[in-house]
Structures are given as structure tokens and as C-alpha cells.
N, C-alpha and C positions, 0 to 999 in steps of 0.2 A: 473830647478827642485830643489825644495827645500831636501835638506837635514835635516835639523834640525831649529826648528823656534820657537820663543816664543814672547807674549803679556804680557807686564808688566805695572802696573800703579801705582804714586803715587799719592795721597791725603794725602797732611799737611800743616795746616796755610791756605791761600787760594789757595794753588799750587791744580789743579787735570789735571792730564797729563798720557798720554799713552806712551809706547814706547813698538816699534815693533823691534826685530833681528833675523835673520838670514842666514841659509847657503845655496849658490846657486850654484850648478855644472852650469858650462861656460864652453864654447871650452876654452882648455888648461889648465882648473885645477877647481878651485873653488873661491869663492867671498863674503864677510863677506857683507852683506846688513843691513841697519839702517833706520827707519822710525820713527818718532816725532811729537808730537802736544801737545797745551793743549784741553781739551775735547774742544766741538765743533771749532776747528779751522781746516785749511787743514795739513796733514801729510808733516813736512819738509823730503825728502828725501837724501839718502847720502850712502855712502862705507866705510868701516874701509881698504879694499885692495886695491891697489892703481891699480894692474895688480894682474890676475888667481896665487894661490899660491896650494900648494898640500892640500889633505884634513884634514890631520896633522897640518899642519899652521894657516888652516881654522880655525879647531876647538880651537885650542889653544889662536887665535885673540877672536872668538866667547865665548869661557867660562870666557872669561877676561873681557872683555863687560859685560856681562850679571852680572858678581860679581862684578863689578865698579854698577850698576846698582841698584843690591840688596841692597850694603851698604850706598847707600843712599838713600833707604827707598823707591825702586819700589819694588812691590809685584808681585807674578802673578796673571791673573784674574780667572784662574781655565777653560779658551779656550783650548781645546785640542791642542794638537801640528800640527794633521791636518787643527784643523779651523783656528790657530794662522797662518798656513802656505798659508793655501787661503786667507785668510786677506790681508796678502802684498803682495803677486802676484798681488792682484785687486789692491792695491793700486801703484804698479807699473807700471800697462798698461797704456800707454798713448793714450785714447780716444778724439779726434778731434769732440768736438760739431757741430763746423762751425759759430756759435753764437759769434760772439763780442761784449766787449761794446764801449763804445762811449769817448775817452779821450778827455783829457781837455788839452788847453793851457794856459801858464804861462803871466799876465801881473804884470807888476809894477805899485808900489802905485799912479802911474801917473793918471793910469788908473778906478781907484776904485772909486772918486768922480763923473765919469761918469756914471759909472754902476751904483750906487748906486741914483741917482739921475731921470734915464731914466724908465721910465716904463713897456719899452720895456723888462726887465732883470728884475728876480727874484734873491733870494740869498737863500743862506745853508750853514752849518756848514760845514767847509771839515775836515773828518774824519782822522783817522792817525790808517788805518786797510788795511788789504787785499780785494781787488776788488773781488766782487762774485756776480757770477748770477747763479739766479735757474729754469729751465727750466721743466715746469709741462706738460707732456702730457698724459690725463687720469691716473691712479693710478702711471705712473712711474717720478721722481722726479731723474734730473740729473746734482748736483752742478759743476760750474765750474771756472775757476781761471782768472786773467787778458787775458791771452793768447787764451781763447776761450775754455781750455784742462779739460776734465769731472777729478773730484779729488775727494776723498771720503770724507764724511760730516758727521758729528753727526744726531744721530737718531733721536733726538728730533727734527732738522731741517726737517727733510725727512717728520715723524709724524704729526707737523703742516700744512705742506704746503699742505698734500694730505684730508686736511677740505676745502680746496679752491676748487667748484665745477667746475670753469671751466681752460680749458688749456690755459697757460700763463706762461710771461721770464720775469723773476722779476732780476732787477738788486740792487745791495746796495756794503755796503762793512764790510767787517768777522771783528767784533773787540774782537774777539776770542769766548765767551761764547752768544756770542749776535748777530744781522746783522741788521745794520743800512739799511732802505730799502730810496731809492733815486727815483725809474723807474717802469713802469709796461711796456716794451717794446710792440710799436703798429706802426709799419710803417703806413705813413702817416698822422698819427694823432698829433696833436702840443702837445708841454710839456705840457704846466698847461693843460686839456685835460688828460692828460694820468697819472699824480700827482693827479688829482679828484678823478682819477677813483683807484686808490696805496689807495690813504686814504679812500673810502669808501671801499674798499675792506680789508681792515686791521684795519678798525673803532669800530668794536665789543669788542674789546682787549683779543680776544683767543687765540691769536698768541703770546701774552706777554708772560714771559719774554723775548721769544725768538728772536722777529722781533717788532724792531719801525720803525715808520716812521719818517724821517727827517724833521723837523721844517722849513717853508719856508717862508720868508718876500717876499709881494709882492709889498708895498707900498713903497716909498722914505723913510717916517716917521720908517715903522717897519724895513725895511733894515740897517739904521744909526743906530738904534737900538740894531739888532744885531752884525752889525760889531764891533761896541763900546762895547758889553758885551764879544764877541768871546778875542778882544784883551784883555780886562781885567783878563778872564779867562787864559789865555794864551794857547787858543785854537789853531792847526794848522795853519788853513787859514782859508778861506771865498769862497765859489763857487758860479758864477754867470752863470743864463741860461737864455738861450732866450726865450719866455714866448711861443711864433708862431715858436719855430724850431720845425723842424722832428727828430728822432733816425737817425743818421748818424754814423757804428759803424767806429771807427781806430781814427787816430788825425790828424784834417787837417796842412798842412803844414806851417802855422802861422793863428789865429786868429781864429775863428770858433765859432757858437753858445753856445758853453759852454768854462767859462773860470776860472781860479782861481787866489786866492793872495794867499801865504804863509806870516805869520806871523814869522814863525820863518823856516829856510834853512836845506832843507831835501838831502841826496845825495846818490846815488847807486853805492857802491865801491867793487873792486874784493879785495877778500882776498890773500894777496901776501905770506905773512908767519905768522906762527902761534910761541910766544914766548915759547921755553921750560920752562922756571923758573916761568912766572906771566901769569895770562886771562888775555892775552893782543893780538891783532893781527895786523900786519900791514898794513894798508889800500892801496891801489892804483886805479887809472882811465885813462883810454886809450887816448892816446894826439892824435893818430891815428889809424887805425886799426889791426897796429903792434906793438903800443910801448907803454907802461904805463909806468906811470909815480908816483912815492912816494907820498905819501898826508898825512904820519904823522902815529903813532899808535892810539889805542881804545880799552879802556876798555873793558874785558865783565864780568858783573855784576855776583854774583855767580847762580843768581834762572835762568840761560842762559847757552843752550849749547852753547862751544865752536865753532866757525866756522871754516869749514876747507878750506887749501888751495884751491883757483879754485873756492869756493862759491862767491856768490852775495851776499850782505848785506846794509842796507839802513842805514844810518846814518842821525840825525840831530846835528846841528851843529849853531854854528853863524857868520863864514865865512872863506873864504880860504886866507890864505897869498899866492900871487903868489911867484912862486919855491917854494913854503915853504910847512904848513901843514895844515891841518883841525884845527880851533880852537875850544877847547871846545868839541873833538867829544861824540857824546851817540850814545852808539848799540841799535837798536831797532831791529833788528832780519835781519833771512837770507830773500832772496827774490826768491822762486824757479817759481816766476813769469814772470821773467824778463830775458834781456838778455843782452851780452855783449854791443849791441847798444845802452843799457838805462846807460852804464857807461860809459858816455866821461867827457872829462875835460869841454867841452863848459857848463856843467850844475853847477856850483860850483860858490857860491857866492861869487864873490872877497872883499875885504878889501881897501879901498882907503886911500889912501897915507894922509888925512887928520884925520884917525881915522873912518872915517863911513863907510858902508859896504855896495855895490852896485849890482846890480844885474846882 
């Protein structure tokens, strides 16, 4: 039960972001609760209390927050303290869809002149956003995260989708103010099939600015095409699918109808400590299911919240010295999609002893 709660938001430059705080009675005292986004993206979740402290503590953590908050230019939005307080309760239930998507595994450049060549594989840009699928059934509209878990979504997303007359699980992925659309999920039915039916269904452009649909080379000729433009750009990677697969949701255990390249080395690292004197935190990844291991520090930029101890966070990077560090790390944000299993050492692009960097 909420105690006391408030909705703040700032707009300045191109920043427009919410942030949610609150106080939460728990067996054994109370709980300083924190929610974040920028407008339409998912809310990162988090605690300022580490364990229940009294309500005295509480508030005293809570009016500190909220005045770090103000003075940098969050406002409130004029949400009662009631609505502000059912706001994050919804946004903290964890709702179970059931609905997954369909992950991808990783080949090397060994591999790409094949795909790219084969008829059998289509290609796409691979985005550098959070996986979201929208599940439409008659008027209700229920976004949700990699994990399968319903999460709250900007209004404008909800508004568009329910122009769409009928029920359908549209996959894509959140590049915050926008969602990259990739899938109109249809078991049984093959990819290019189900991509037809994504693009006439989102052909009108009423759903702009809000929802595009993914650009897709089907030819040898427009595939080389785009991988040559993706690299140039200095795009993430490149996704290849199989033209005749089915929606298969989870990642098979090596190989599977949908596959990607990374152009440049992305990685999901716990945050081990957080620097008291600079936005710096130090990275770590699991060598086994008990023991992490140092991987170097990482900036965080000032327009970034800090990330706290025990969060998940995705790094890219251009490769790992073994015992050593991440070279080059960039924070690209926390990941409350993922989980300890997605940070092991086996995923870390090593550095070969020649200068080149393998995979």
C-alpha cells in the first residue's frame, strides 16, 4: 500500500521522460519505490531501500528523491497523489501473457555471404531497442517485454493499435518514441506470408509516426545492398529469416530459422559497484553460476540514470581483453528484460593476440 506517491516529468532539448516515486508499507517497515522511462518506452523499475526501513527513513530517502528530481527540471504533472499511486502499483504487477517471441541466434561473418546469397533468407536491419510485442484482443491492447511480462505503454501506442479491426500479436522492437514493427504472429503460417500481411496492414500510414514497418531485402542483389548500406551507416547488425519458417517462440539451441550478424559487439553485464565520486560503474559477468568475474568500468553519460548495484545493463563495446576489460565500453541502458542467464562470459567478443577481434 502506497503511502505517499508522485508523477513527475521533464521536457528539455529533446529529453521528455516521466518518473514515478514512491512509498510502500512491506512486512517489516516501508520501501522507497522508483519507476522511469522516456515517453513512450517501458518503465525501468528499481528501489532507493535496499531492506524495509521505518516510515521516518522512508520519507526522509523519498523527499530527497523527489528534490534531486525537481532540481533538475522534473515537474509534476498535476496526477493526484491517488492516481499517481495506482499508476505504479499497475506498473509493478507482474502480468504473465504467456506470448513469446521468437529469438535469434548469433553467426559469424563466415556465415553472411551465404545468407545473403541464398534465396531461401530474407534480411532486416537489427534494431538496437527493446523487444515488444502487442497483443490486440477486441478493444483491450496488452504491451509486452522480451520475457513474455504485460508492462505499461504510452497512450499513443495503445490509441493507434485499437484502429486495427481485427485481433492480432504484432511483434517489433521499442526504440523508445517509436516501434520498429518486424511480425504479425500467425502459427502455421511462413514468414514472408505473415510480413505481407504486417505491411498491408500498416500500409495506410495512420499508425505513423508511431509504428513503421521494417525494410526487407528479399533478392541476393537487394540484400548486398543493404548489408553494404547497414555497415556504412554504422548500423547494429543485419537479421536474416527464413522466407518458409513458422513462429517458433524461445531460441533454439544453436542455429534456427532466424539468425543475426552484429556489426559492432553488444553485452549484458551486472552492475558490481557504483563509483561514489564520477557516473562511472563497474561492470561484471558470470564465468559460472556462482562467480563473476570484473570486465573493466563504464561511463554513464549525464542525460542517464545512474544504474544501481544488482541491475542488468547492455553494453556495446569492440571487444574483451581476456582477464582483462571491455574495451571502449558505451552504456546504452539498464535491461529489466533479461536475466542473469543472459550474462555470462561465454558471450564477450574476445581480442586476438594478432590485434583482431573474434568472436
Amino acid at each position: 500500500m502506497s503511502k505517499e506517491a508522485i508523477t513527475l516529468y521533464c521536457r528539455e532539448g529533446g529529453s521528455d521522460k516521466v518518473y514515478n516515486a514512491s512509498i510502500e508499507e512491506v512486512p517489516g517497515g516501508y520501501e522507497v519505490h522508483f519507476s522511469y522511462a522516456r515517453r513512450g518506452s517501458s518503465l525501468t523499475l528499481g528501489k532507493k531501500t535496499s531492506s524495509p526501513v521505518s516510515l521516518v527513513a522512508a520519507e526522509k530517502i523519498y523527499n530527497k528523491l523527489v528534490s534531486e528530481k525537481t532540481s533538475k527540471g522534473y515537474k509534476e504533472t498535476g496526477i493526484s497523489t491517488g492516481m499517481a499511486s495506482s499508476l505504479l502499483s499497475n506498473s509493478l504487477q507482474v502480468i504473465d501473457s504467456g506470448v513469446r517471441p521468437q529469438l535469434l541466434n548469433e553467426v559469424d561473418e563466415n556465415a553472411v555471404e551465404h545468407l545473403l546469397q541464398c534465396d531461401h533468407w530474407c534480411a532486416q536491419e537489427k534494431f538496437d531497442g527493446r523487444r515488444r510485442m502487442f497483443i490486440k484482443t477486441g478493444m483491450e491492447i496488452t504491451a509486452t517485454n522480451r520475457k513474455g511480462l504485460a508492462i505499461p505503454t504510452d497512450a499513443k501506442f495503445i490509441n493507434h493499435l485499437k484502429k486495427i479491426s481485427m485481433d492480432c500479436i504484432l511483434d517489433g522492437e521499442d526504440m523508445g518514441g517509436y516501434v520498429m514493427l518486424f511480425d504479425v504472429l500467425d502459427s502455421g503460417v511462413p514468414y514472408q506470408t505473415r510480413y505481407t500481411a504486417l505491411h498491408t496492414l500498416f500500409s495506410t500510414g495512420i499508425f505513423e509516426p508511431e509504428f513503421k514497418v521494417v525494410e526487407t531485402a528479399w533478392t541476393t542483389e537487394e540484400k548486398r545492398a543493404l548489408y553494404e548500406r547497414l555497415k556504412r551507416d554504422n548500423a547494429e547488425g543485419i537479421v536474416f529469416k527464413k522466407v518458409d519458417s513458422l513462429y517458433m517462440p524461445g531460441r533454439p539451441n544453436s542455429g534456427g530459422d532466424q539468425l543475426k550478424f552484429k556489426f559492432c559487439a553488444t553485452a549484458t553485464c551486472y552492475v558490481e559497484s557504483v563509483s561514489p565520486v564520477k557516473r562511472s560503474v563497474a561492470l561484471s559477468v558470470y564465468f559460472d553460476e556462482n562467480t563473476r568475474i570484473t570486465v573493466g568500468n563504464c561511463t554513464v553519460y549525464p542525460n542517464m540514470e545512474i544504474p544501481k548495484i544488482g541491475e542488468l545493463v547492455e553494453v556495446r563495446y569492440l571487444y574483451y581483453f581476456e582477464g582483462g576489460s571491455l574495451f571502449q565500453p558505451v552504456l546504452l541502458g539498464t535491461r529489466d528484460d533479461l536475466d542473469i542467464s543472459d550474462c555470462k562470459l561465454s558471450q564477450l567478443k574476445r581480442k586476438r593476440e594478432d590485434g583482431q577481434a573474434e568472436g
